[in-house]
C-alpha positions as CSV (number, residue, x, y, z in Angstrom):
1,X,0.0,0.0,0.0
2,X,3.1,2.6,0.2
3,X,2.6,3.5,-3.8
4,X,-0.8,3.0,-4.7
5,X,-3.9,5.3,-4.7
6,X,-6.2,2.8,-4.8
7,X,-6.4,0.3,-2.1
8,X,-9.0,-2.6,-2.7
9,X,-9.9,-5.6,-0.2
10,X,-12.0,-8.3,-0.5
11,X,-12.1,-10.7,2.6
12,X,-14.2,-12.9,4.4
13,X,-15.9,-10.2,7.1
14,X,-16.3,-7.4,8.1
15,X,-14.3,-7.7,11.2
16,X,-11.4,-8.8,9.3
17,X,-11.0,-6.1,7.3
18,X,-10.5,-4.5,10.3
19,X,-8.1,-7.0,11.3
20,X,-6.1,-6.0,8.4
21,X,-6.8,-2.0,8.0
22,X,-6.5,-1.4,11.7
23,X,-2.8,-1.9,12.0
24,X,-2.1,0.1,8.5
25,X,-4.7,3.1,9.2
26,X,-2.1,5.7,9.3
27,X,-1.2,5.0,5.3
28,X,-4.5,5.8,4.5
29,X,-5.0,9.8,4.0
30,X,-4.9,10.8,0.9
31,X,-6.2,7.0,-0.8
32,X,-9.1,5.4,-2.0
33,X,-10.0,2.5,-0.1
34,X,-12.5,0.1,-2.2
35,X,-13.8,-2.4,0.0
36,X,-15.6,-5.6,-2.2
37,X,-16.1,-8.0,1.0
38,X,-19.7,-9.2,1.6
39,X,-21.3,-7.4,4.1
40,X,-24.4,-5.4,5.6
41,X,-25.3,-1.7,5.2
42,X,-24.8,-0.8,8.4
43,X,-21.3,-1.6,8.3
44,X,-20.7,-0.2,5.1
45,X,-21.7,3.0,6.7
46,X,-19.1,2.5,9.6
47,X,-16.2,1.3,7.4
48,X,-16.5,4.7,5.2
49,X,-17.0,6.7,8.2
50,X,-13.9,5.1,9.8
51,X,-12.2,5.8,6.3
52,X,-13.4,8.9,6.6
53,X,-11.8,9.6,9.8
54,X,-8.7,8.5,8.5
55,X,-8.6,10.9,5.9
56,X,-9.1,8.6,2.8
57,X,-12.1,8.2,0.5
58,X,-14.2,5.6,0.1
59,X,-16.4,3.1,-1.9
60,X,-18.0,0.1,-0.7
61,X,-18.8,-3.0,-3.6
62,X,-21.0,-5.8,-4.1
63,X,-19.2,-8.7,-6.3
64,X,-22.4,-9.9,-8.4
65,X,-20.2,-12.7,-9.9
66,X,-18.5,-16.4,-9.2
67,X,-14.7,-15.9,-9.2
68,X,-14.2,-17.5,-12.3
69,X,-16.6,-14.4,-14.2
70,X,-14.0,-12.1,-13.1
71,X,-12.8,-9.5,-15.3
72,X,-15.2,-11.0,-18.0
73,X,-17.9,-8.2,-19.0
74,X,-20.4,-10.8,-17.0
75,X,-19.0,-9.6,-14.1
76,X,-21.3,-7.5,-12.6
77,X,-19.7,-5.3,-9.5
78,X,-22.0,-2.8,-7.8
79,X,-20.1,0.3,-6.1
80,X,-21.6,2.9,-3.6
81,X,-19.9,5.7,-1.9
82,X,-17.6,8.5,-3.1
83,X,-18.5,9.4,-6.7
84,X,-15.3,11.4,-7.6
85,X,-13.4,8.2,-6.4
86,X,-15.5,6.1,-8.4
87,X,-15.1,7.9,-11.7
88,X,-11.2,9.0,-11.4
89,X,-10.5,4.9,-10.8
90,X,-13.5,3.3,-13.0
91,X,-10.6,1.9,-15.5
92,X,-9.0,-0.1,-12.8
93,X,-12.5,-1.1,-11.2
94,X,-13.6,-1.8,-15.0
95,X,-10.7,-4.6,-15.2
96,X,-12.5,-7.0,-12.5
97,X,-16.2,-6.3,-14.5
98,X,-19.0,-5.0,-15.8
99,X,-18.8,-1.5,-13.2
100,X,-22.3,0.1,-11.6
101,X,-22.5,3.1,-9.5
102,X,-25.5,2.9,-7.4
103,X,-24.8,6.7,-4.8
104,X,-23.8,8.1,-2.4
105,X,-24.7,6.1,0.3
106,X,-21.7,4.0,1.2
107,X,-24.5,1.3,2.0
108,X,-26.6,1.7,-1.0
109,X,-24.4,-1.6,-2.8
110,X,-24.6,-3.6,0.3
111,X,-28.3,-3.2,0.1
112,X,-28.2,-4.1,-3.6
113,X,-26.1,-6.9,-3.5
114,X,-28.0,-8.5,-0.3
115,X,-31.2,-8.2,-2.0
116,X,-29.9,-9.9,-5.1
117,X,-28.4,-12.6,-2.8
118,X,-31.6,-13.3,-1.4
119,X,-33.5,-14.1,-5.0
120,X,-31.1,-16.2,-5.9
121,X,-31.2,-18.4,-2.8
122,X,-35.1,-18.0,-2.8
123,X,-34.7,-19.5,-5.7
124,X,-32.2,-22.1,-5.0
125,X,-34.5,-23.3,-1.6
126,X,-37.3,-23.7,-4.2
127,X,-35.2,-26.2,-7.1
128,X,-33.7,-28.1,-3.9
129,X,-37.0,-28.6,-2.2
130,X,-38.8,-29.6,-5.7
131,X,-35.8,-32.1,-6.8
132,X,-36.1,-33.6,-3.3
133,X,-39.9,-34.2,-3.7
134,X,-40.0,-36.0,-7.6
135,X,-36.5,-37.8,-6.2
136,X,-39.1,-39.6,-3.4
137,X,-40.3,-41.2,-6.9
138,X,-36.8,-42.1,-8.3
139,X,-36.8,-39.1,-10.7
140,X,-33.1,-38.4,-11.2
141,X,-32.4,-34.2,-10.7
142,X,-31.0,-34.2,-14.1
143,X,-34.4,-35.7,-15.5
144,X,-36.4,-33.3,-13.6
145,X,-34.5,-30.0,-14.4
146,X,-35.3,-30.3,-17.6
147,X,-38.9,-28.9,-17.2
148,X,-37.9,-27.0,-14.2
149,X,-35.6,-24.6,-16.2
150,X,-38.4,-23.3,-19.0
151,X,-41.0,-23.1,-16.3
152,X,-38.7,-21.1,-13.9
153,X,-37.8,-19.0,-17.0
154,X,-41.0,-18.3,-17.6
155,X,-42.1,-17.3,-14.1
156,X,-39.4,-14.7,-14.4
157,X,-40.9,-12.8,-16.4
158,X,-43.5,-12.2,-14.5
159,X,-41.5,-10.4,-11.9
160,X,-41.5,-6.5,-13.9
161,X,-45.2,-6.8,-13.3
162,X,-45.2,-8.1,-9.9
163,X,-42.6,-5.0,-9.1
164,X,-45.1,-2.4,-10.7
165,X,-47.8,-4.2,-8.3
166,X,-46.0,-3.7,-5.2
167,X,-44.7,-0.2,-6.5
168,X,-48.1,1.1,-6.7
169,X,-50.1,-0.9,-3.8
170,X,-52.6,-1.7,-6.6
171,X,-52.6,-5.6,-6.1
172,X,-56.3,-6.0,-7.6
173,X,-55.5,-8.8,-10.3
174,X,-58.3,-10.9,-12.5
175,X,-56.3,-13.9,-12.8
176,X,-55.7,-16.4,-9.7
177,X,-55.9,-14.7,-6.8
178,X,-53.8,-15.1,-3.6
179,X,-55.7,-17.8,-2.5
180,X,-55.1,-19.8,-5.4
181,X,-51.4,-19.6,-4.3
182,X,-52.2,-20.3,-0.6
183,X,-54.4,-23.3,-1.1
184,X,-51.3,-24.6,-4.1
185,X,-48.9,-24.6,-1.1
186,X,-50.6,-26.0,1.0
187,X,-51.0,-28.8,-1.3
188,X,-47.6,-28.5,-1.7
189,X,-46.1,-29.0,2.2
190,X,-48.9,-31.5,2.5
191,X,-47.7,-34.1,-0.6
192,X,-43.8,-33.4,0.9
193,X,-44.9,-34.6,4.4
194,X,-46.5,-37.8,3.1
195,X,-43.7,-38.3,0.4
196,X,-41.5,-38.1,3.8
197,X,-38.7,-34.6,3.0
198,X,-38.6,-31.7,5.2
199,X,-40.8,-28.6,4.6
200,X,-38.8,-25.7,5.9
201,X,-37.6,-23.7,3.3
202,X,-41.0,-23.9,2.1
203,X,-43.3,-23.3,5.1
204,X,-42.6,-19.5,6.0
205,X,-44.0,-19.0,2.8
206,X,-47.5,-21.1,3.9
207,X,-47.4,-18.9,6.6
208,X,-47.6,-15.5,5.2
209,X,-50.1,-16.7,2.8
210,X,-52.3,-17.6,5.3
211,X,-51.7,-14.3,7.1
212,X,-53.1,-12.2,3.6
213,X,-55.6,-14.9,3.2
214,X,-57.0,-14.5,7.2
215,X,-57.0,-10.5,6.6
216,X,-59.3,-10.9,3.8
217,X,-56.6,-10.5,1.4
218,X,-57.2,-13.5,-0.5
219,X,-58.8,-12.4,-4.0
220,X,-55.3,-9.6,-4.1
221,X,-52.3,-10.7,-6.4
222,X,-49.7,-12.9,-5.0
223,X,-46.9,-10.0,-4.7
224,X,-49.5,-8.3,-1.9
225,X,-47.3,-11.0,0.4
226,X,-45.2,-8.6,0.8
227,X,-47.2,-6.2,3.0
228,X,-46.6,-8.9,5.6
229,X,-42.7,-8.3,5.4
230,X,-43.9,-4.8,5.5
231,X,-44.8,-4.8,9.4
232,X,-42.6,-2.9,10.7
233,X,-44.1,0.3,12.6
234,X,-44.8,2.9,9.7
235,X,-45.6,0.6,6.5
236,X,-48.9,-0.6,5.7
237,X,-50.9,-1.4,2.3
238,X,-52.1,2.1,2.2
239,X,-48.5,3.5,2.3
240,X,-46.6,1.8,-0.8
241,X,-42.7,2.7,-1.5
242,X,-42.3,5.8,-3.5
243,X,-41.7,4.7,-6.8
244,X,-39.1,7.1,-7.9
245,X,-35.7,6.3,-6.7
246,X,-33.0,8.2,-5.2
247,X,-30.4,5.6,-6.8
248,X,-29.1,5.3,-10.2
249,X,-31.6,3.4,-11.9
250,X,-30.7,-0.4,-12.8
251,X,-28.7,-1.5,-15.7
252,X,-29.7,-0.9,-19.0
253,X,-29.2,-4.4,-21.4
254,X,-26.1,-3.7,-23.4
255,X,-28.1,-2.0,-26.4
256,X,-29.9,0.4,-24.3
257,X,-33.1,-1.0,-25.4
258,X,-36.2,-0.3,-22.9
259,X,-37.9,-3.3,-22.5
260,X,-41.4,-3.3,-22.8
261,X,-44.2,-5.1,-21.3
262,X,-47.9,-6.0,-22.3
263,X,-51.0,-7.4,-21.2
264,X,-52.0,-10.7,-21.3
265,X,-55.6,-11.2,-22.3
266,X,-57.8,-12.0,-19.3
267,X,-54.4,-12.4,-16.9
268,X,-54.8,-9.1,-15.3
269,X,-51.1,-9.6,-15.4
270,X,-47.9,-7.6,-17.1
271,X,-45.2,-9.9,-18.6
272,X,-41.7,-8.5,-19.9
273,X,-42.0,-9.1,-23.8
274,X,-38.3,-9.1,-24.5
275,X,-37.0,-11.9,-27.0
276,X,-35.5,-14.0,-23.6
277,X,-38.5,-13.8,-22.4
278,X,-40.9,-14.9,-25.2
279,X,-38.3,-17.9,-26.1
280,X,-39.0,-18.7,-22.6
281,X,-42.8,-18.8,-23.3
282,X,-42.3,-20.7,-26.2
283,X,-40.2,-23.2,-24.3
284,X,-42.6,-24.1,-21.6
285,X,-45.2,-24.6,-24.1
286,X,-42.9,-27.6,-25.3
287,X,-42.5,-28.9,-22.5
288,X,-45.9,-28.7,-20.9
């Protein structure tokens, strides 16, 4: 670190960054300390006010990639913090990735890179807990993943009108209503207790869904489960997020292209029309 402007760590923790700053603290005025390790917002925050303190700048990432997508374009690293820092070292950050500068707020990528964490294992808990229900019937993962992957593809594109759902509060919908999805589940947890697997990743969900359905919540879209994450003091169905953000907005697609959405007749819901997502249509069809 005695040459070089720009200092970046990526380790295990939080508190080992420490481990390893600590000691060196007083060679960091005048740097740029990019900190990629896996972490929460909160300590974001206190690592670039502790930066701060030491008279350095600061940028907190979010490593959207497997080590072996580094410095390939896939690479998808999400920065937050100082934005003269960002933009007078974007060429070194661009070697490790595809570069996104989310603001100001040292805790803003944390947040980001949490969130999309949390699909992906959402997701994960649901392939492991289907697999482990056909495999009660000797159907080999491999077997079943082959109709898993265009239906899960599929599903995906459901999520831009699910976001506009929850954006708005408006979760009136003509298609299968919450209840639909409540009673599914529970048919769901029940066939995995007779076929003998554990229900756990699944059962939260059952939960919540029983919670909408008991408020009288049952005819509103599926994506009005989320006004039960929403309990904390302050938020309630009447009170939706502001939909205009403070952050950068999310990545374009690499042609700048605004993708569009459109109405299924007699859905009530809003899929995402791009070609990925039409293939995927297409696909499920196939299999179905």
């Amino acid at each position: 670190m005695a040459e070089s402007q720009l200092v970046v760590v990526c380790l295990t923790t939080d508190e080992v960054v420490h481990q390893v700053l600590d000691p060196v603290a007083d060679a960091l005025p005048g740097r740029v300390l990019v900190n990629l390790t896996n972490g929460t917002p909160q300590q974001a925050r206190a690592t670039a006010a502790w930066t701060a303190d030491h008279g350095a700048r600061y940028l907190d990432g979010g490593i959207m990639a497997v080590p072996q997508m580094i410095s390939q374009p896939e690479a998808l690293l999400l920065y937050s913090g100082s934005r003269a820092a960002f933009d007078a070292h974007r060429p070194s950050l661009d070697t490790l990735g595809s570069s996104r500068f989310l603001g100001a707020d040292a805790g803003t990528a944390a947040l980001y890179d949490l969130a999309l964490l949390g699909g992906m294992y959402g997701m994960l808990a649901g392939f492991f807990h289907s697999v482990a229900l056909v495999g009660t019937e000797q159907v080999t993962a491999t077997e079943f993943t082959s109709l898993l992957v265009p239906w899960l593809n599929a599903m995906v594109c459901m999520l831009p009108g699910l976001a506009q759902e929850i954006d708005t509060g408006d979760y009136r919908t003509d298609a299968n209503g919450l209840q639909a999805s409540r009673d599914a589940l529970a048919n769901i947890l029940q066939a995995s207790t007779d076929q003998g697997i554990e229900i756990d990743l699944l059962a939260p969900l059952q939960v919540h869904l029983d919670q909408r359905v008991a408020d009288g919540r049952g005819a509103d879209s599926l994506s009005s489960v989320i006004e039960v994450l929403r309990a904390a003091p302050g938020l309630s169905d009447s009170s939706p997020p502001d939909p205009g953000s403070t952050h950068d907005a999310p990545a374009e697609s690499s042609d700048g292209a605004q993708k569009e959405s459109r109405q299924l007749t007699g859905s009530g819901r809003r899929w995402d029309s791009s070609p990925r997502c039409r293939w995927s249509r297409r696909a499920l069809l196939r299999v179905r």
